[in-house]
C-alpha positions in Angstrom: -15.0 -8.2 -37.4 -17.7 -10.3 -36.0 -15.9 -14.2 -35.1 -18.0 -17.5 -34.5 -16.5 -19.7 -32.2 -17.1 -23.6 -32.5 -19.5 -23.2 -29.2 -21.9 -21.1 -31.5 -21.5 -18.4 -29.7 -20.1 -14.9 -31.5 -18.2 -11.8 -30.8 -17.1 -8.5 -32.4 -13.5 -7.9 -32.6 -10.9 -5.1 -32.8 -7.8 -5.3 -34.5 -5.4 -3.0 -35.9 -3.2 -3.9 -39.1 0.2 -1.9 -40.2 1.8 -3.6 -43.1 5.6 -1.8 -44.5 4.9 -1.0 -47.7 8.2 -2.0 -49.8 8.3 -5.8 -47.9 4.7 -5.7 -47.6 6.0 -7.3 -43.4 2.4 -6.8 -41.6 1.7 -7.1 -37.9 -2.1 -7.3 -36.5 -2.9 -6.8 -33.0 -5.9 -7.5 -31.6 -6.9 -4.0 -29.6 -10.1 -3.6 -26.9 -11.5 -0.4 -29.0 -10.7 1.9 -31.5 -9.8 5.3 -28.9 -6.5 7.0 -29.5 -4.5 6.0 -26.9 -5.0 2.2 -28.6 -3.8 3.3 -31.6 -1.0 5.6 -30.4 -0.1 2.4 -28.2 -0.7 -0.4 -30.8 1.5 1.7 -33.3 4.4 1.8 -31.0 3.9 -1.9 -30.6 3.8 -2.1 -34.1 7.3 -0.2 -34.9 8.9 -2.2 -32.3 8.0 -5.4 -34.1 9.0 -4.3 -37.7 12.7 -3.2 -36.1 11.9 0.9 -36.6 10.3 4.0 -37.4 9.7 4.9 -41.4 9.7 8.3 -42.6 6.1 8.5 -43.4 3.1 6.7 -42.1 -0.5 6.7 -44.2 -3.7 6.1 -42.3 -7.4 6.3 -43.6 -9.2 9.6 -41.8 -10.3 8.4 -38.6 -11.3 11.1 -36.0 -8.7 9.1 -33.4 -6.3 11.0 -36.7 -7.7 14.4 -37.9 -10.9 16.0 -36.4 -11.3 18.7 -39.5 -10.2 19.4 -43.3 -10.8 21.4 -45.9 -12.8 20.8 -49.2 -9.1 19.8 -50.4 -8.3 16.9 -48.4 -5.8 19.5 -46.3 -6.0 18.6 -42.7 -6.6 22.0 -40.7 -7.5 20.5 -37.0 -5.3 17.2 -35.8 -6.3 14.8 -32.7 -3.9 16.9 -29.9 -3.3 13.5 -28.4 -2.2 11.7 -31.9 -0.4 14.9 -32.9 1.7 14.8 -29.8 2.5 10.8 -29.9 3.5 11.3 -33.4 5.9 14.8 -32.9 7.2 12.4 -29.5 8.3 9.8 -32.2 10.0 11.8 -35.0 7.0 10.3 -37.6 5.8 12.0 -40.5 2.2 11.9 -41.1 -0.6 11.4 -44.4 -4.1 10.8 -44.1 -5.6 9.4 -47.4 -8.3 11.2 -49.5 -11.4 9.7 -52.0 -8.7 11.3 -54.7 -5.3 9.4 -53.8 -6.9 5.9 -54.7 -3.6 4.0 -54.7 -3.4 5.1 -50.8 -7.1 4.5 -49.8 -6.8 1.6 -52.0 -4.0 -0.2 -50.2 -5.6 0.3 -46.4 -8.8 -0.5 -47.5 -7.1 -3.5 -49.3 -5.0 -4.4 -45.8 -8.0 -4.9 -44.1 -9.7 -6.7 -46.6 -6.9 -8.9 -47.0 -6.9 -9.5 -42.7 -10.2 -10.7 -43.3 -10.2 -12.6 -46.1 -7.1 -14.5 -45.4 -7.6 -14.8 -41.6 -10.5 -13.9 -39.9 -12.6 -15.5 -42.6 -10.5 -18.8 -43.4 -10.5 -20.2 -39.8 -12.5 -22.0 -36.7 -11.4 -20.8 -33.4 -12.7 -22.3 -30.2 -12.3 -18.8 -28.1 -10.8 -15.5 -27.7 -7.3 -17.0 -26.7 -7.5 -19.3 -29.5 -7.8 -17.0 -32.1 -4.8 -15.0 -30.7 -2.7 -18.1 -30.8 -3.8 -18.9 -34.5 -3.2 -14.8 -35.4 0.6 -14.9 -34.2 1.2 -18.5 -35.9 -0.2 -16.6 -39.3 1.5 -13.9 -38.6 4.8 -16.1 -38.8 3.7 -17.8 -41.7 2.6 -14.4 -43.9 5.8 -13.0 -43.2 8.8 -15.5 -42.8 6.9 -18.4 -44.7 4.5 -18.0 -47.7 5.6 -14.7 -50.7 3.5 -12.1 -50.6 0.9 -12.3 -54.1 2.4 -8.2 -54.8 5.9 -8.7 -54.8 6.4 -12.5 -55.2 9.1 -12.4 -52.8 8.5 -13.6 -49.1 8.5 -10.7 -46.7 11.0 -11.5 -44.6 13.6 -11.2 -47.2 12.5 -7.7 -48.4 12.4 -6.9 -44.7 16.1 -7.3 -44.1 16.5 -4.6 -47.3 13.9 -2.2 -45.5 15.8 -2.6 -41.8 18.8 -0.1 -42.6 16.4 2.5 -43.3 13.9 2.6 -40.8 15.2 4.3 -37.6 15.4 3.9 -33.9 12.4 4.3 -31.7 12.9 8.0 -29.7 10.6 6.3 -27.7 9.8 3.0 -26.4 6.4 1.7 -25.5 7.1 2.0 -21.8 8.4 5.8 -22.2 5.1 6.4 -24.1 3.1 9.4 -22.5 0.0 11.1 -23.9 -0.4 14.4 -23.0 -3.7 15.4 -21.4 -4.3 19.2 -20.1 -6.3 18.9 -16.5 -7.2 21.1 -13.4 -6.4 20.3 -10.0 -10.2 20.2 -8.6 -11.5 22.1 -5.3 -10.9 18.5 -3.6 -7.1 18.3 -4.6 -7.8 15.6 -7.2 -7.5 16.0 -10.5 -9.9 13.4 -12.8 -8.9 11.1 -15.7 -11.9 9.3 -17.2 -13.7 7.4 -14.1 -10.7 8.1 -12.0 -9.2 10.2 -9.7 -6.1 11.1 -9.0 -4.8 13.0 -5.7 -2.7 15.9 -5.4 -1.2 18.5 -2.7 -3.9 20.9 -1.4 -1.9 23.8 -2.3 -1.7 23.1 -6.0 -5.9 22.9 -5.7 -6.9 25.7 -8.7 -3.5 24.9 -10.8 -4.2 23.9 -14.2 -1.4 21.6 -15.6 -0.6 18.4 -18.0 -1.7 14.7 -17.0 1.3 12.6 -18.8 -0.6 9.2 -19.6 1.1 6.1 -19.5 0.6 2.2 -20.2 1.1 1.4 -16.3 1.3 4.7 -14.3 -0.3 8.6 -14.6 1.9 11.6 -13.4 0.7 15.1 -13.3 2.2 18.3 -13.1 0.8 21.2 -12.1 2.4 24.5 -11.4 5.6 23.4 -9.2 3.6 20.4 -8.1 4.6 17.0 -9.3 2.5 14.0 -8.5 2.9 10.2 -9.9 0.6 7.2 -9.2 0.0 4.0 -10.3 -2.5 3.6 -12.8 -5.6 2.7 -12.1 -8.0 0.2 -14.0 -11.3 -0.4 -12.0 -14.3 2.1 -12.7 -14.8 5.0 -10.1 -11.3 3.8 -8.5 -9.3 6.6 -6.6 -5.7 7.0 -5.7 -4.3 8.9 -2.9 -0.7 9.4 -2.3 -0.1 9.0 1.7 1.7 12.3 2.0 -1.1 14.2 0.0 -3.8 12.1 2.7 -1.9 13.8 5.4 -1.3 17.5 3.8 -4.9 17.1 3.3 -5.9 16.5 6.4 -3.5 19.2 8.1 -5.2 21.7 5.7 -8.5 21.7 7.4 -9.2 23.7 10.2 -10.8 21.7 13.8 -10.9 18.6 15.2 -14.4 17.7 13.5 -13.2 18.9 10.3 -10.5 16.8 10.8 -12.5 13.8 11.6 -15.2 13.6 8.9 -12.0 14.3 6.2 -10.3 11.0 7.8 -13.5 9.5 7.8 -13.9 10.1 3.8 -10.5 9.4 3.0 -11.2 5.8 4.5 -14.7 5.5 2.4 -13.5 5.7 -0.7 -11.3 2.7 -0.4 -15.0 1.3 -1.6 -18.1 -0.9 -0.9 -16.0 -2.8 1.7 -15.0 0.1 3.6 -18.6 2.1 3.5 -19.8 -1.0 4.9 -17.8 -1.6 7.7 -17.7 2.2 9.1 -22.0 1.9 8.6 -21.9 -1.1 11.0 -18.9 0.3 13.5 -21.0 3.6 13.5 -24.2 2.3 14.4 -21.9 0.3 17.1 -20.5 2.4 19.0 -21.9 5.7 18.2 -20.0 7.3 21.1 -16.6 6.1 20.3 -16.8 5.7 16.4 -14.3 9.1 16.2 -11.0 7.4 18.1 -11.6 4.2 15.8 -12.0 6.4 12.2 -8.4 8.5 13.9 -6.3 4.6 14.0 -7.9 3.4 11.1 -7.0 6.5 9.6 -3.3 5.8 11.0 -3.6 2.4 9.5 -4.5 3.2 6.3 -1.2 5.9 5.9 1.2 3.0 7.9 -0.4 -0.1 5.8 -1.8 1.8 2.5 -5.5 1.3 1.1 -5.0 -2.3 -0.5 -4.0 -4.0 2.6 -7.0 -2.2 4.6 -9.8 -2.7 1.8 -8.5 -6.3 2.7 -8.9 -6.3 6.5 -12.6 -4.6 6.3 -13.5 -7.1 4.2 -12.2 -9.9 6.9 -13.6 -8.3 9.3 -17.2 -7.7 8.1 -17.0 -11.9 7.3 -16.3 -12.1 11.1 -18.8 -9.2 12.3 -16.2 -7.8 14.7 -16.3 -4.1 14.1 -13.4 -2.1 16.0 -9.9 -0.3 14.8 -8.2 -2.9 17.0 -10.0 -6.1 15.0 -8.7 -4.1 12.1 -5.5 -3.9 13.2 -4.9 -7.2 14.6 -6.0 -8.6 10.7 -3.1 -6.1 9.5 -0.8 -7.7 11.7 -1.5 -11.5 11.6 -2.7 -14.1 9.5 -5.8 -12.7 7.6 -7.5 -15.7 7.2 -7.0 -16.3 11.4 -9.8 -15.3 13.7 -8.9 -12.2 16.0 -8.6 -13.3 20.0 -10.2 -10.5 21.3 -13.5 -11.1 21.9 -16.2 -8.8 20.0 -17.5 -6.0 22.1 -21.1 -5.8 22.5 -23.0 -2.6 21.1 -23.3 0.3 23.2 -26.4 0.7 24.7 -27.2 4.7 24.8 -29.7 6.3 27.2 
């Protein structure tokens, strides 16, 4: 739905509508896209709010649903990730068809009536505004005003419906989808823009990447890896035991090195920045500096040191000590050592 706000400016939204058939009880959510995992998530959301699972759900025929079907309307070929969200919850499943018009009817109805009664009915200043205004309709549609269909307010239908719908098997937080991946030749296995590591010896294994709302954990072979999940673009997570098997698994000194070296990079633009300038700086003793930043980075972890190059590119004092002394003190406070001149090389 495309919204005007009162500063003339306009944006398109997402939202996603369930409504409970007998008590006609609806819940909206406004979602970033329309991609699976938003509506595998939103629908969980959605159940929690309405007190339990039904028996059956109906949805339209979006490929987030069912990829293929034949001339019939039978589905033949399910979205893997829906199909195992849905199995996870215990939730039986229809897709409409052009020749079920009381089903395609009533969600092509639901979202008409979103927009007609909502979207299309009121002025909202921003984004957070509107969000306000949805979960004060929300309150009155359901609790308040009777729904036009049955004549009865849905609320009161609601606490008829409640004995029959069921439990959740699982809650939002528990929710996983399923993802099959390969631990690449780096030991990291990718997920969208991301990567996540693992233990050089389960480099090769294929395996499942369980997906959830605020962490990702793989399993691969006997491997068993879980991180945090990450949010910004091209972001990379490495697990401070895998940094050191990593780094044990190569062979030499040098090998050793430029690994460390690499590991410390892709903490990002302030880290790349910082080892340019300490390289050019002291080009004969760069090594011993990457080896204790290194060290700092498994002791202190990667936020902490993104953090400390950053303060120290602001002060141009380039050294693992001026690192170290940030990690140690007040980050905002100068370091007392003074700043070493550049080597001068003959």
């Amino acid at each position: 739905m495309r919204v005007h706000f009162l500063d003339g400016t306009t944006q398109r939204v997402h939202f996603f509508a369930s409504r409970l058939k007998y008590s006609r009880w609806v819940e909206v959510s406004l979602v970033p896209n329309e991609q699976v995992e938003t509506l595998a998530r939103t629908l969980v959301d959605h159940f929690v709010a309405m007190g339990g699972i039904p028996l059956l759900a109906v949805f339209d025929r979006p490929k987030t649903v069912a990829l293929h079907w034949r001339k019939n309307g039978e589905v033949t070929d399910w979205n893997p990730i829906f199909a195992g969200v849905v199995l996870d919850l215990g939730l039986g499943i229809e897709v409409c068809w052009p020749a079920a018009p009381h089903q395609k009817g009533a969600i092509e109805n639901l979202v008409g009536w979103v927009k007609g009664s909502f979207f299309k009915q009121r002025r909202f200043v921003d984004l957070d505004d509107l969000r306000t205004q949805l979960q004060a309709w929300l309150v009155e549609v359901n609790t308040q005003r009777p729904s036009r269909a049955t004549g009865v307010i849905p609320a009161v239908r609601r606490a008829e419906e409640l004995p029959r719908l069921r439990p959740l098997k699982v809650t939002p937080g528990e929710l996983a989808l399923r993802l099959p991946i390969v631990v690449g030749p780096t030991g990291y296995v990718g997920h969208v823009t991301h990567r996540y590591s693992m233990p050089p010896d389960a480099i090769g294994f294929s395996g499942t990447l369980y997906l959830y709302r605020t962490q990702v954990r793989i399993v691969a072979g006997r491997f068993d890896a879980t991180h945090p999940r990450l949010v910004e673009a091209h972001a990379v997570s490495t697990l401070p035991a895998h940094r050191a098997e990593l780094v044990a698994a190569v062979s030499g000194k040098r090998g050793k090195r430029y690994l460390k070296r690499q590991q410390l990079l892709e903490l990002g633009e302030p880290a790349l920045a910082y080892l340019t300038e300490l390289t050019h700086r002291r080009p004969r003793r760069w090594g011993h500096d990457v080896d204790r930043l290194h060290t700092l980075l498994q002791e202190r972890g990667p936020t902490a040191l993104r953090t400390a190059f950053g303060q120290g590119l602001a002060a141009q004092v380039f050294g693992a000590e001026y690192i170290a002394h940030y990690l140690t003190h007040d980050l905002d406070a100068a370091p007392s050592i003074a700043a070493p001149q550049p080597e001068l090389v003959r």
